[in-house]
N, C-alpha and C positions, 0 to 999 in steps of 0.2 A: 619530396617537397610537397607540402599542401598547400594547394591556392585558397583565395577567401570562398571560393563558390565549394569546393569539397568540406571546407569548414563550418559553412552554413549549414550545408546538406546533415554533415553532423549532429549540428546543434539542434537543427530540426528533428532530426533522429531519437535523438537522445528524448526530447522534448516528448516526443511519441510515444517512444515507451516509458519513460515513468507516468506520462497522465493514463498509460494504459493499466500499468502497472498499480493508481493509485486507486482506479475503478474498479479492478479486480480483487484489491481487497476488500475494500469494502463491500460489494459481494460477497465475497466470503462470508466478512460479518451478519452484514443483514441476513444471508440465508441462516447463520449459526443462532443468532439472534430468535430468530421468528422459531428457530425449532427448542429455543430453554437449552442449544448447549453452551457448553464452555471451549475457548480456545488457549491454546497453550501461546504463552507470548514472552521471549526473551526479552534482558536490556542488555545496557552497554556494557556490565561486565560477566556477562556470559551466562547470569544467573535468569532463570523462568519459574513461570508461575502458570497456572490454570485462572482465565478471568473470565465470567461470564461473558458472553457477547454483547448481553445487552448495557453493558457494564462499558465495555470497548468500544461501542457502538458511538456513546455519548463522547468519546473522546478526538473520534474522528470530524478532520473539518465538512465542512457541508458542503452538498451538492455542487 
């Protein structure tokens, strides 16, 4: 059984690593960015593409 305080602790959880997770891409980008490369980036039906960074970079929300 989960209480509301394990459930929170959760949600906190969760919370943490996707904004950690959302930081580290864009990391990612900005470093690929600054060096002129290209990253390789899937969609939803399994198909990818090579797209500039700097390209991706602009699609990401802001700070």
């Amino acid at each position: 059984m989960t209480t509301k305080a394990q459930k929170m602790g959760m949600d906190e959880l969760e919370a943490k690593v996707l904004e950690g997770m959302k930081r580290a891409n864009r990391k990612l980008v900005e470093t690929a960015a600054a060096n002129d490369e290209s990253l390789i980036i899937g969609d939803k039906d399994g198909s990818f593409k090579a797209v500039p960074a700097k390209e991706l970079l602009k699609t990401l929300p802001a700070k």
